[in-house]
N, CA, C and O of each residue as an XYZ file, in Angstrom:
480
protein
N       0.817     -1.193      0.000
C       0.000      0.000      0.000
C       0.865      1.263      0.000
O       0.435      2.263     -0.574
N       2.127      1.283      0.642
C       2.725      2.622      0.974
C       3.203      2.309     -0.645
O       2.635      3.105     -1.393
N       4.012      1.450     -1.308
C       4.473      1.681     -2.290
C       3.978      2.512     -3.549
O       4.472      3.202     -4.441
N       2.265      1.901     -2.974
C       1.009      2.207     -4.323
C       1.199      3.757     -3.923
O       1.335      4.417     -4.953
N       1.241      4.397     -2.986
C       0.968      5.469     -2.320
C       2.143      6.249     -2.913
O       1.868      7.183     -3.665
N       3.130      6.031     -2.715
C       4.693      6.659     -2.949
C       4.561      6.569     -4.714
O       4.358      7.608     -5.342
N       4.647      5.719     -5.168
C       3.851      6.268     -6.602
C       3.083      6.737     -7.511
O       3.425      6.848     -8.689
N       2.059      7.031     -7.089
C       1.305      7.924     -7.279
C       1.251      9.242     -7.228
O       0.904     10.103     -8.037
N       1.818      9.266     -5.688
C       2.581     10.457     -5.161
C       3.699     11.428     -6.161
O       3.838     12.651     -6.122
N       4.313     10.574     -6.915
C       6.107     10.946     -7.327
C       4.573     11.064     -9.037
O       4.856     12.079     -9.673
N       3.726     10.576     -9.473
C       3.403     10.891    -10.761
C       2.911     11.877    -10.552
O       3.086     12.702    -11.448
N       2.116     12.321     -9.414
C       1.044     13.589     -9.128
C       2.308     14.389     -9.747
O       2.281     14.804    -10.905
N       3.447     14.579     -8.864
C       4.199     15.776     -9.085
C       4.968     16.183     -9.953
O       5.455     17.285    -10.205
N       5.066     14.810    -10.567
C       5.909     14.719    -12.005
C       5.044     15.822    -13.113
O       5.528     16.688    -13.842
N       3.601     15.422    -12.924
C       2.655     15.350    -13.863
C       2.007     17.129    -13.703
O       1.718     17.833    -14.671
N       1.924     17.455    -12.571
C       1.853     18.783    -12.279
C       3.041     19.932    -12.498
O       2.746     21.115    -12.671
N       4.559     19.404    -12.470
C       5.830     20.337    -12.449
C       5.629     20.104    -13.748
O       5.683     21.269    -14.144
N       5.373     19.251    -15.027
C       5.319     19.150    -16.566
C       3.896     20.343    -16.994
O       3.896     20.858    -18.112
N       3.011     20.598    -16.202
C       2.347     21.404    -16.324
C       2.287     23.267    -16.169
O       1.812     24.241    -16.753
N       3.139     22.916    -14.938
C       3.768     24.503    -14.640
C       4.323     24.796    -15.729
O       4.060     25.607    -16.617
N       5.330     23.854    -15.529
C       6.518     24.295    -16.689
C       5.789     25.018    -18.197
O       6.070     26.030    -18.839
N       4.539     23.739    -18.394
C       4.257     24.302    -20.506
C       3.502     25.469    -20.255
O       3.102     26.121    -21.219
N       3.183     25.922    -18.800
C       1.878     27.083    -18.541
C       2.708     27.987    -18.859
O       2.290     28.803    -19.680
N       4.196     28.175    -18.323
C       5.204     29.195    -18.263
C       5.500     29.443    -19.507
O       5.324     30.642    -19.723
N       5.870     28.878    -20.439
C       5.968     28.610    -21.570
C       5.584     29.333    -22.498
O       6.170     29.924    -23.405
N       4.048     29.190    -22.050
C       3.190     29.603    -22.986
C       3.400     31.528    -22.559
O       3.391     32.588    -23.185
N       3.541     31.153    -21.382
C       3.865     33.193    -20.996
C       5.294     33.673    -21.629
O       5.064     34.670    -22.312
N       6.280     33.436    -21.650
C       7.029     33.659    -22.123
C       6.948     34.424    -24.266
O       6.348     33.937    -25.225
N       7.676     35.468    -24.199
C       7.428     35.345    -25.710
C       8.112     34.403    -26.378
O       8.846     33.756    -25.631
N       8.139     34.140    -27.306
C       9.141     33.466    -28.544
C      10.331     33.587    -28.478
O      10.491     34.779    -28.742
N      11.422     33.102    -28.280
C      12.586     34.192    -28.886
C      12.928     34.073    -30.553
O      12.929     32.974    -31.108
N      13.110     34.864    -31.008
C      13.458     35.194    -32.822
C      14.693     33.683    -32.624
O      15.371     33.145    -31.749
N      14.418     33.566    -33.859
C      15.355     32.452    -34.338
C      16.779     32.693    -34.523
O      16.702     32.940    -35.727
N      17.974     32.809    -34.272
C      19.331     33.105    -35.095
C      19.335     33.259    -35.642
O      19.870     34.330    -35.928
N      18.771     32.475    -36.636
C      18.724     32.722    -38.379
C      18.078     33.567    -39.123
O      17.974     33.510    -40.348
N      17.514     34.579    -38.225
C      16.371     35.417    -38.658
C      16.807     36.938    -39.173
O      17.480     37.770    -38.564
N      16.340     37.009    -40.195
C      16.833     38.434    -40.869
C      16.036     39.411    -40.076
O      14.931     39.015    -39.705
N      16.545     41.090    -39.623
C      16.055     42.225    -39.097
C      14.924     42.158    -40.093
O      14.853     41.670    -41.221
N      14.054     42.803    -39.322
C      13.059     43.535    -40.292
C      13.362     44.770    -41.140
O      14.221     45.456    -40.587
N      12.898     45.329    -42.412
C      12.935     46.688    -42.749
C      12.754     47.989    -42.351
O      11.578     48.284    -42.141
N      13.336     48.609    -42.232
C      12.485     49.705    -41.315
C      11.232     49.939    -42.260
O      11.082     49.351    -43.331
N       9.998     51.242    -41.518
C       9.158     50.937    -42.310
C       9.324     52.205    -43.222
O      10.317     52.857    -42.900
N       8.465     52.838    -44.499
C       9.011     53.504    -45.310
C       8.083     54.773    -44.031
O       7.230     54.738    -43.145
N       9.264     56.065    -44.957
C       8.834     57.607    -44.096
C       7.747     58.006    -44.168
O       7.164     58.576    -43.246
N       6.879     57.578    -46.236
C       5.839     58.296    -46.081
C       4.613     57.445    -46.427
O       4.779     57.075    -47.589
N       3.764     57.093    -46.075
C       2.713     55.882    -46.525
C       1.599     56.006    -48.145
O       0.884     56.844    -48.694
N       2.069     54.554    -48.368
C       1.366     54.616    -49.727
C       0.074     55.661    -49.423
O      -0.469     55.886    -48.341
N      -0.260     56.281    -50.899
C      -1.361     56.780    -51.087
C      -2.787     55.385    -50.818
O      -2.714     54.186    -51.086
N      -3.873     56.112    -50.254
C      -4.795     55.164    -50.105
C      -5.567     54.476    -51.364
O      -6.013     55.112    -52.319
N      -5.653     52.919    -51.181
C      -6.671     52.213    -52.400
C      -8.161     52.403    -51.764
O      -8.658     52.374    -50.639
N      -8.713     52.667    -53.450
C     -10.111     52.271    -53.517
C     -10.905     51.872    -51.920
O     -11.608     52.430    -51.078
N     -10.343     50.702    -52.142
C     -11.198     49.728    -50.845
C     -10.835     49.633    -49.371
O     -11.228     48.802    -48.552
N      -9.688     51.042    -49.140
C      -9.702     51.391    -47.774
C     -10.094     52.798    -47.696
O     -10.224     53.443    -46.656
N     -10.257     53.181    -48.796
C     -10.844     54.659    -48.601
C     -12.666     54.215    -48.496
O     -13.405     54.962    -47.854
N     -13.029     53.412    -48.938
C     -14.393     52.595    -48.926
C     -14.843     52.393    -47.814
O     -15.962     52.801    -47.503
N     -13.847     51.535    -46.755
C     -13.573     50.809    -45.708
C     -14.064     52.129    -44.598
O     -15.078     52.376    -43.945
N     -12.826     52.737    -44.794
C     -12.694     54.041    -43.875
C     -14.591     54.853    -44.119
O     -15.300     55.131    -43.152
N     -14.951     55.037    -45.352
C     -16.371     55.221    -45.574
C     -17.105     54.965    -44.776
O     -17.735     55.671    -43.988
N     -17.041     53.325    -45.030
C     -18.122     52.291    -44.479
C     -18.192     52.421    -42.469
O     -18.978     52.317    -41.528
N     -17.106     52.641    -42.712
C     -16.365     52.530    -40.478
C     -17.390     53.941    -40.072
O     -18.292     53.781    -39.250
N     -17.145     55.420    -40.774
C     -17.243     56.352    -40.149
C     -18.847     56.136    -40.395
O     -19.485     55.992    -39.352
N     -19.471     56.099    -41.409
C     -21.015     56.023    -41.966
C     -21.879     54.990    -40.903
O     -22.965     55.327    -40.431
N     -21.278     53.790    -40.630
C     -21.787     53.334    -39.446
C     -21.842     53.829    -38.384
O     -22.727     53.621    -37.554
N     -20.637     54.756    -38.230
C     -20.553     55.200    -36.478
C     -21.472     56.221    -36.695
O     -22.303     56.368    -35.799
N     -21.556     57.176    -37.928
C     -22.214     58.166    -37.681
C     -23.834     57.966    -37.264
O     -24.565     58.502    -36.431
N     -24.048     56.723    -38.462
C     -25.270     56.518    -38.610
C     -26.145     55.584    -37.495
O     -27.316     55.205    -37.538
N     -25.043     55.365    -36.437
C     -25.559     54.665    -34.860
C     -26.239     55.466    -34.396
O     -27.428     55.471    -34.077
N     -24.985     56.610    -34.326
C     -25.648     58.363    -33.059
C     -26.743     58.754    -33.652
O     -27.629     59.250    -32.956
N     -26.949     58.593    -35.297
C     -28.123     59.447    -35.705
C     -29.143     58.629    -35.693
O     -30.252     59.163    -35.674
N     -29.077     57.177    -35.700
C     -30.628     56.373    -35.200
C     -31.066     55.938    -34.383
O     -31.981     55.128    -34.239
N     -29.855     56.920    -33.166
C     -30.398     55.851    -31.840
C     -31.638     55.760    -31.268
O     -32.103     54.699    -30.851
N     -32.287     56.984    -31.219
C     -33.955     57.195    -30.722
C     -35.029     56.764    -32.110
O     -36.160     57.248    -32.083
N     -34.668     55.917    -33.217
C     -35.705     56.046    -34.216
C     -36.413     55.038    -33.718
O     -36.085     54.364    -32.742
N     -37.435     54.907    -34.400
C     -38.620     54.113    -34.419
C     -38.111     53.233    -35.013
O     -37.242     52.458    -34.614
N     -38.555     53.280    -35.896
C     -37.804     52.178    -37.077
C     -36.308     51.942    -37.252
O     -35.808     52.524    -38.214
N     -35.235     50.946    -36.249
C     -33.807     51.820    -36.320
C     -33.560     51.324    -37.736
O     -33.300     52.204    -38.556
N     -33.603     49.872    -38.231
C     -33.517     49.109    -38.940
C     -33.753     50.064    -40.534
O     -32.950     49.926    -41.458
N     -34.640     50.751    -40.606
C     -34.841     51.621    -41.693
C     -34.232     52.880    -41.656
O     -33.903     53.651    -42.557
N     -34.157     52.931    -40.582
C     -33.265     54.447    -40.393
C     -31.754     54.362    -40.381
O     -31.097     55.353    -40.698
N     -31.189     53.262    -40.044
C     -29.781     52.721    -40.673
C     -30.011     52.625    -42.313
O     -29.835     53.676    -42.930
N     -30.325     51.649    -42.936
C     -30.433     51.636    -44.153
C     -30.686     53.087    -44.840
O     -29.589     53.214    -45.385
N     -31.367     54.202    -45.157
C     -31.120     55.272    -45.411
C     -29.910     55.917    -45.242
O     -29.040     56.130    -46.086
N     -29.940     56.235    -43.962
C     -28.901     57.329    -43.008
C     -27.381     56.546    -43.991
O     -26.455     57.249    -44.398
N     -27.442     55.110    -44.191
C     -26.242     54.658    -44.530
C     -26.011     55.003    -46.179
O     -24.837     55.041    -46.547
N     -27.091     55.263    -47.213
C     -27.312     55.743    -48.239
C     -26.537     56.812    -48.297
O     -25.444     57.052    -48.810
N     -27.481     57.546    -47.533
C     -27.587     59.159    -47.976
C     -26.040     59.580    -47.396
O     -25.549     60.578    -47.925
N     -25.324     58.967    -46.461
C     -24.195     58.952    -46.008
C     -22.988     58.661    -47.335
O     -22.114     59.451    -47.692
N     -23.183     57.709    -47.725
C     -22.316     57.162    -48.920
C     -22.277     58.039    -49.641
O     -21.109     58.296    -49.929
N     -23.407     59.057    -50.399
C     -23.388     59.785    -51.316
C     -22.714     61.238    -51.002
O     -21.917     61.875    -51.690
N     -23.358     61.588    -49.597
C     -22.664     62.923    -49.307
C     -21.701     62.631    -48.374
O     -20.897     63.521    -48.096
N     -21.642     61.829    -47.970
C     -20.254     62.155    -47.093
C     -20.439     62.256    -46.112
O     -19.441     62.098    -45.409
N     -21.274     62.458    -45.643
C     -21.619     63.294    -44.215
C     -22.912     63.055    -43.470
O     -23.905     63.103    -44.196
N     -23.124     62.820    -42.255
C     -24.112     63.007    -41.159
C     -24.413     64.209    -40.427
O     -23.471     64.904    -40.047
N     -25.481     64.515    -40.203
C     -25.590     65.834    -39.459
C     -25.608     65.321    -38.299
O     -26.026     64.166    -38.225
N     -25.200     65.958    -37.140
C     -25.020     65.488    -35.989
C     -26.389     65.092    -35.009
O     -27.463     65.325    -35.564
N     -26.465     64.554    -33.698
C     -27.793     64.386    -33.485
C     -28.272     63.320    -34.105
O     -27.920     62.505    -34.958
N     -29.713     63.706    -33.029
C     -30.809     61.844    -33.588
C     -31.713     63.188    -34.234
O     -30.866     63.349    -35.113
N     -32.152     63.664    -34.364
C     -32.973     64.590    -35.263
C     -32.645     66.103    -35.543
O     -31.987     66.610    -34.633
N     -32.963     66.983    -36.638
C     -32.720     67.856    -37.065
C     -31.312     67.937    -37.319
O     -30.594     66.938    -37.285
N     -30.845     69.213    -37.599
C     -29.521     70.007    -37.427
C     -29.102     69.707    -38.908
O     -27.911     69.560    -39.181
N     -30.140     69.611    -39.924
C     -30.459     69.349    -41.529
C     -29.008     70.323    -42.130
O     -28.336     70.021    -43.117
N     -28.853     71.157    -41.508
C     -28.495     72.605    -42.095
C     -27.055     71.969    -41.939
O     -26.693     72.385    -43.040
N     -26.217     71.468    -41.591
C     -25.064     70.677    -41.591
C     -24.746     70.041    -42.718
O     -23.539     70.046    -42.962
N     -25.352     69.557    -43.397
C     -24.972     68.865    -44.530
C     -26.203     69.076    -45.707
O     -27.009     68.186    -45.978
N     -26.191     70.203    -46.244
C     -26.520     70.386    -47.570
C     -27.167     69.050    -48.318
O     -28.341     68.722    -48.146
N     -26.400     68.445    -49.028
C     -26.705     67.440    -49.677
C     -27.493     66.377    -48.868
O     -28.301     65.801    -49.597
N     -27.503     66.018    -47.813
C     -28.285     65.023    -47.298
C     -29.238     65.593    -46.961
O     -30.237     64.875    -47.000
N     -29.463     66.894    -46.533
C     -31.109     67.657    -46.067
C     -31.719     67.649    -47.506
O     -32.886     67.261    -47.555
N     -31.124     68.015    -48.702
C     -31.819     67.990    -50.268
C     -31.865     66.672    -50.878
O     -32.077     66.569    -52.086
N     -31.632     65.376    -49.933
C     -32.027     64.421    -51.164
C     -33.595     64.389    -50.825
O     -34.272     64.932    -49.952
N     -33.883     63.522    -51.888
C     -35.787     63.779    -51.833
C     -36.027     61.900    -52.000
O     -35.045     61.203    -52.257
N     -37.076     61.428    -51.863
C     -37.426     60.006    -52.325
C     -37.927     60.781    -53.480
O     -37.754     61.917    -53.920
N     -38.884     59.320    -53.932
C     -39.587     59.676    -55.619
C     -41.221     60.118    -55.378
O     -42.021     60.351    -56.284
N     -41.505     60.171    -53.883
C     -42.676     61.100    -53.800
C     -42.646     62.493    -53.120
O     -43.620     63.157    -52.765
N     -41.479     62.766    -53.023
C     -40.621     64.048    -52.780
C     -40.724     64.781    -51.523
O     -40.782     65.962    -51.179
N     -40.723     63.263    -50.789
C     -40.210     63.839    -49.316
C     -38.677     63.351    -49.121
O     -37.866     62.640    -49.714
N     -38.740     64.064    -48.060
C     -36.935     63.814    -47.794
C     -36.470     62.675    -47.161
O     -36.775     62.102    -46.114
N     -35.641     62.474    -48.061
C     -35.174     60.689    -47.871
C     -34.129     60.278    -47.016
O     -33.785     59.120    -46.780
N     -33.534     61.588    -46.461
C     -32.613     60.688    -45.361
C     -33.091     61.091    -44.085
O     -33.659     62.182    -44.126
N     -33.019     60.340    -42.505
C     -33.745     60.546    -41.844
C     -32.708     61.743    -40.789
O     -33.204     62.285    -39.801
């Protein structure tokens, strides 16, 4: 019995110090390889922007804008879908969940096709 005991004993701790150890491990960073080339530095002045991050950047601000401006709507679901329209085209949100039209020109003048005003 003591033997069964004394072995078990010596695996518990075997089996737990193999555990510390890979936990530590895992905290530790990486170290770079020897063989590893420096990186480049990076260049002074940054590419001009593509298409689809100037889009991106669009899409990021037109959402944020178009959160603040539907937060009290009724309908938010429709009032995103517009607000995100009329955003794409002009550029711009007027600030606020209602009025303050006079901020952005082009989005107070778009009209639907029964010629009320189409962004909210």
């Amino acid at each position: 019995m003591k033997l069964l005991f004394a072995t078990s004993l010596f695996v518990f701790l075997f089996l737990t110090s193999s555990f510390v150890q890979l936990s530590f491990a895992k905290l530790r960073p990486p170290a770079p390889p020897p063989f590893a080339k420096p990186r480049p530095p990076a260049p002074a002045t940054l590419p001009p922007p593509s298409p689809s991050n100037v889009l991106s950047y669009l899409n990021c601000f037109c959402d944020r804008k178009c959160g603040e401006r539907c937060a009290k709507a009724g309908v938010k679901d429709r009032c995103l879908k517009y607000c995100g329209i009329c955003c794409q085209e002009c550029k711009c949100v007027p600030s606020g969940t209602f009025g303050n039209k006079s901020e952005c020109p082009c989005y107070r003048d778009k009209l639907n096709s029964k010629g009320h005003p189409k962004c909210p």
